[in-house]
C-alpha positions as CSV (number, residue, x, y, z in Angstrom):
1,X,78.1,88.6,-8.1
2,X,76.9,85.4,-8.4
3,X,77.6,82.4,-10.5
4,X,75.9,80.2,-12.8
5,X,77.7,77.0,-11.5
6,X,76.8,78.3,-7.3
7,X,73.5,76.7,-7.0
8,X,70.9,80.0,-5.7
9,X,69.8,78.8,-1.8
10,X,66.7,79.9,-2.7
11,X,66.1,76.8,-4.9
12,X,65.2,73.9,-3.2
13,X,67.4,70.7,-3.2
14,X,68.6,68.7,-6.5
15,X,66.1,65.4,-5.8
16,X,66.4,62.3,-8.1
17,X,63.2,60.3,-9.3
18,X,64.9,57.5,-7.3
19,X,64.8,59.6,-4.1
20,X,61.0,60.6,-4.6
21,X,60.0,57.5,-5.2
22,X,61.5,56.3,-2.3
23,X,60.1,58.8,0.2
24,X,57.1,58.8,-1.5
25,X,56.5,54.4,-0.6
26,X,58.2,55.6,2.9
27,X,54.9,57.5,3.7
28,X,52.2,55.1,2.2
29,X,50.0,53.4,5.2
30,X,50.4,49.8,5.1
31,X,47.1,47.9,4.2
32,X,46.9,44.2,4.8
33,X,44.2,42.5,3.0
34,X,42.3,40.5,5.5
35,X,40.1,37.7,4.0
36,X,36.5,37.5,5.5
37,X,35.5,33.6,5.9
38,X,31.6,33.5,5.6
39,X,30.2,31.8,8.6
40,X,29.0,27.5,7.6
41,X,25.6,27.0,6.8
42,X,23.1,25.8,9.7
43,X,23.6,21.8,9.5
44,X,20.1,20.2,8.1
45,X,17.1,20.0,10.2
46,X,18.0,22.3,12.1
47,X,15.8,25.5,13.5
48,X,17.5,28.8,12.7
49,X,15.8,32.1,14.9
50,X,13.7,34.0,12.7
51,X,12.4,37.5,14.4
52,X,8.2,37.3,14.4
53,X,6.9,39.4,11.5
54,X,3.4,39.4,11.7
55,X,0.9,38.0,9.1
56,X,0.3,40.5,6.8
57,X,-3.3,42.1,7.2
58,X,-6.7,40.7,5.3
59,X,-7.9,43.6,4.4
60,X,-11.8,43.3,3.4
61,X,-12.3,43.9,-0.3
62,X,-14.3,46.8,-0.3
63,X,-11.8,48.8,1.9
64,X,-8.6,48.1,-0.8
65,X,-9.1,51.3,-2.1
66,X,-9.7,53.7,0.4
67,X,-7.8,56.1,0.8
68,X,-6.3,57.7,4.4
69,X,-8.4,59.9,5.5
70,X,-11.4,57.6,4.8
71,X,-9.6,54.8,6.8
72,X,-9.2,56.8,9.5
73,X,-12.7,58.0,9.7
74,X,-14.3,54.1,9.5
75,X,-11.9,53.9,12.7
76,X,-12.8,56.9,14.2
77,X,-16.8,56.2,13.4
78,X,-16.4,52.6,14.2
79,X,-18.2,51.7,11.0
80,X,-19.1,48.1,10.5
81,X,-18.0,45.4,12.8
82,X,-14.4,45.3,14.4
83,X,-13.1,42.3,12.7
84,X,-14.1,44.1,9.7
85,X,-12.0,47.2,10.8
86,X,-9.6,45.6,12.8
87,X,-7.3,45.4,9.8
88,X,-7.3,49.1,8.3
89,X,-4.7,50.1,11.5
90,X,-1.5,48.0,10.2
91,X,-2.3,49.3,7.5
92,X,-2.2,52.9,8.8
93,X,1.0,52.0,10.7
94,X,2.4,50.8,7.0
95,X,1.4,54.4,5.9
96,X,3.6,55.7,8.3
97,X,1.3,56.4,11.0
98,X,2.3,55.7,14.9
99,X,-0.1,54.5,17.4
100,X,-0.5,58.0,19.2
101,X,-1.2,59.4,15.8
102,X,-3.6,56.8,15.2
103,X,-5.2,57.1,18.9
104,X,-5.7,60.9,18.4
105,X,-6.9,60.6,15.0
106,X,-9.6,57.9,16.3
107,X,-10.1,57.7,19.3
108,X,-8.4,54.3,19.9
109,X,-5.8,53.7,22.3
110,X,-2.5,52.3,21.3
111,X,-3.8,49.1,24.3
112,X,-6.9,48.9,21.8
113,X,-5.1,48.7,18.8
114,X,-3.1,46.0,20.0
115,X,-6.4,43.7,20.9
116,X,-8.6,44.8,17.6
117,X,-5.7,43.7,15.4
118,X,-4.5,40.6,17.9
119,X,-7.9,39.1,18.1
120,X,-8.9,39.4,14.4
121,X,-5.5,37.3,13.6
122,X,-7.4,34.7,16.4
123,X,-10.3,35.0,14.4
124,X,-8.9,34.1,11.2
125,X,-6.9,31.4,12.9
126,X,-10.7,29.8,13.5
127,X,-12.1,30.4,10.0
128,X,-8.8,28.7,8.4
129,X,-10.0,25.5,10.6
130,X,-13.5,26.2,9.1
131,X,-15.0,27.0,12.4
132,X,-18.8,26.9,12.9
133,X,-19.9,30.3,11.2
134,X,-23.0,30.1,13.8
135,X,-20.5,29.9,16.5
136,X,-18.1,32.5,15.1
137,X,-20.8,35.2,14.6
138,X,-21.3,34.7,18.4
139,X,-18.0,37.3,18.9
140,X,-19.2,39.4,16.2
141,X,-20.2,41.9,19.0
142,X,-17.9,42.7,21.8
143,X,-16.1,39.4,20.5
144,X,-12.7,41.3,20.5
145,X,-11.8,40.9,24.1
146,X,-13.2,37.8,24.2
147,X,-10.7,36.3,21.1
148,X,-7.9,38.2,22.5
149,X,-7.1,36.1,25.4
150,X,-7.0,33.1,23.5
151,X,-4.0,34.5,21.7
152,X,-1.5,31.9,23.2
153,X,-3.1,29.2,22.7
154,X,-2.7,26.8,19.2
155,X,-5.3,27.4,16.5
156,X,-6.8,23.6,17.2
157,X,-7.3,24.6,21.1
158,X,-8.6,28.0,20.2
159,X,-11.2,26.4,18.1
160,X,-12.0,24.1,21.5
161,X,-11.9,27.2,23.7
162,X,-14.2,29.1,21.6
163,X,-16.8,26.7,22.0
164,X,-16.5,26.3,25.3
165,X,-16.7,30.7,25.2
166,X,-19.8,30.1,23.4
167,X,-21.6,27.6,25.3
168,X,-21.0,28.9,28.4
169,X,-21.1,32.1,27.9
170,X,-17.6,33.5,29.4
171,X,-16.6,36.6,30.2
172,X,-13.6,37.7,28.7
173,X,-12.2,37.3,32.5
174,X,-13.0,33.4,32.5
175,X,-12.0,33.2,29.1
176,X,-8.2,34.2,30.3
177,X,-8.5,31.6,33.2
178,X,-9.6,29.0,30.8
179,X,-6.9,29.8,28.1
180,X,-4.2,29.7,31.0
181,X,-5.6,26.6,32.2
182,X,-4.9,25.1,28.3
183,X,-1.8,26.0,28.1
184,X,-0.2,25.1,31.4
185,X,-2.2,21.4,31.2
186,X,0.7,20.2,29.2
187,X,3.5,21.0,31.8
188,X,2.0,19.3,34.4
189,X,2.8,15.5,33.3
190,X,3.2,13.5,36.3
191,X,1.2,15.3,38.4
192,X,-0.9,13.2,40.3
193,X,-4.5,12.2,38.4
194,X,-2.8,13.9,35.1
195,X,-3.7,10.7,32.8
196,X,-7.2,10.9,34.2
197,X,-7.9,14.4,32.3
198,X,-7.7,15.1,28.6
199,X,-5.5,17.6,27.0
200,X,-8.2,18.3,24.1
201,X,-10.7,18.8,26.7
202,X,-11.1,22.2,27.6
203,X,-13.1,21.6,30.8
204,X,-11.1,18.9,31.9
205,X,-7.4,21.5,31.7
206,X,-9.8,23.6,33.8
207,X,-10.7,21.2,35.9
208,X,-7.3,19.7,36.8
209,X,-6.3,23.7,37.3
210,X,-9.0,23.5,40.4
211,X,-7.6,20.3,41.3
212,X,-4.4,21.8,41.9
213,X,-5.6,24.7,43.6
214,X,-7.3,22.5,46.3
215,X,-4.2,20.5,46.8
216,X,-2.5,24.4,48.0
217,X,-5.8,25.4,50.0
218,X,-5.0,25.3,53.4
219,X,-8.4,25.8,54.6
220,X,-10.4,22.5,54.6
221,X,-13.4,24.8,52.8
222,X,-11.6,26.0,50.4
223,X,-9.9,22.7,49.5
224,X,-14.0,21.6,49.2
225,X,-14.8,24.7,47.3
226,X,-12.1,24.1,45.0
227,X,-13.1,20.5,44.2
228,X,-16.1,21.0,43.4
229,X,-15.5,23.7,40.9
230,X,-12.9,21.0,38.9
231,X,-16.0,18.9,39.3
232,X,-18.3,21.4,37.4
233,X,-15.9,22.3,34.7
234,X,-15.1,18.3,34.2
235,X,-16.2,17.0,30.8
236,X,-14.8,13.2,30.6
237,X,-15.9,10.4,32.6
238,X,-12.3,9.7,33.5
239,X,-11.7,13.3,35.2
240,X,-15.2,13.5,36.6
241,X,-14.1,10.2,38.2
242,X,-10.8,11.0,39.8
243,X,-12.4,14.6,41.2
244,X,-15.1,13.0,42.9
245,X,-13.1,10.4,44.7
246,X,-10.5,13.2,45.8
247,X,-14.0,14.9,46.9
248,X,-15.4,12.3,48.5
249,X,-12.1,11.6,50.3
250,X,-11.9,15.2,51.4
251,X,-15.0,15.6,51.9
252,X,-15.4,13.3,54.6
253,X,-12.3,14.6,56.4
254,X,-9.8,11.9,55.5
255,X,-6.6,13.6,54.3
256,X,-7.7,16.9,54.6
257,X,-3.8,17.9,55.8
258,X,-2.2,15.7,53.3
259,X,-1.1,15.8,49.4
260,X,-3.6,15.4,46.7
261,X,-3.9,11.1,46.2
262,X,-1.3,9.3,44.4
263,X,-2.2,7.5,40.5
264,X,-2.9,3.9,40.9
């Protein structure tokens, strides 16, 4: 028989509050407040890497309100001229369209995509420096491939380039040799008869490109050949002038072995 004063051992232990409490702090996870300092401010004046976001597109007025499928279709039709197309695909890709998508829908490949929409930003580089509109209706037609190599360039030597494109009628392949000449000009201070050619001069970076080039020739023709072509694409008096005494000089056989003449 049991008692009222036996406790039952079914029941479970007599606990206080005190006792709960204190198991019950036991068992909580330590959390340590950790203060996050926010990093200083760039000091003043100085440059701070931005990622490139491209320009948004200039879209032409009377495609704002077309809607997808008719976009696609001027692309896949090539309707109107590409500059004036050029700038429906970003906003295709904005749509949520990839460049396969885009290709299969119209034809262009993801390669042409890139140059339509790269040498219409070119373009408008040239109309914001109120390039000749004679001149600039010169790449109206096949134009594209033509503005698309003188993507690396700055938008005052793509205006110079351009004309140079124009008046001499380049191929998008001399084009390329003339842009590279443009931008590697610069890095090549020091170089002997440097201050004889002009950095705004597109024929004269060309020019002191050949000038190099016959300096690594190592056949005596080819060091000729060379110098004459830096003579053709020459356009100041001071570069015509230093080519022709480095041709004269080679051309008569003095030197032929040796580095291109020193600056007076």
């Amino acid at each position: 028989m049991f008692s009222l004063l036996t406790p039952s051992k079914l029941s479970p232990p007599f606990q206080t509050p005190s006792s709960l409490l204190r198991r019950h702090v036991h068992r909580m996870p330590i959390i340590s407040a950790v203060h996050r300092t926010p990093p200083p401010p760039p000091p003043p004046g100085s440059s701070v890497y931005q990622p490139f976001r491209p320009p948004p597109a200039q879209l032409p007025s009377q495609y704002h309100s077309l809607a997808l499928s008719d976009r696609l279709e001027i692309l896949r039709d090539r309707l109107g001229l590409w500059h004036e197309y050029a700038p429906l695909i970003p906003t295709l890709s904005q749509d949520g369209c990839s460049p396969p998508s885009i290709e299969e829908a119209t034809g262009i490949s993801n390669a042409e995509q890139n140059l339509f929409i790269v040498a219409a930003q070119v373009r408008d580089s040239l109309i914001s420096l109120k390039f000749d509109a004679d001149l600039l209706a010169y790449f109206d037609v096949g134009g594209a491939d033509l503005l698309y190599e003188l993507r690396l360039l700055s938008a005052a030597q793509r205006a110079a380039a351009a004309r140079r494109v124009v008046d001499l009628r380049l191929e998008p392949k001399a084009t390329l040799e003339l842009a590279r000449a443009m931008k590697d000009f610069p890095r090549r201070r020091g170089d002997p008869g440097w201050r004889s050619f002009s950095a705004a001069s597109p024929g004269d970076c060309l020019a002191f490109t050949h000038l190099r080039m016959s300096g690594e020739a190592t056949a005596p023709s080819d060091r000729v050949a060379s110098l004459q072509r830096a003579l053709d694409a020459a356009e100041t008096e001071s570069a015509k002038t230093w080519v022709l005494d480095e041709l004269e000089r080679r051309g008569g056989g003095d030197g032929l072995n040796g580095p291109l003449g020193d600056e007076d």
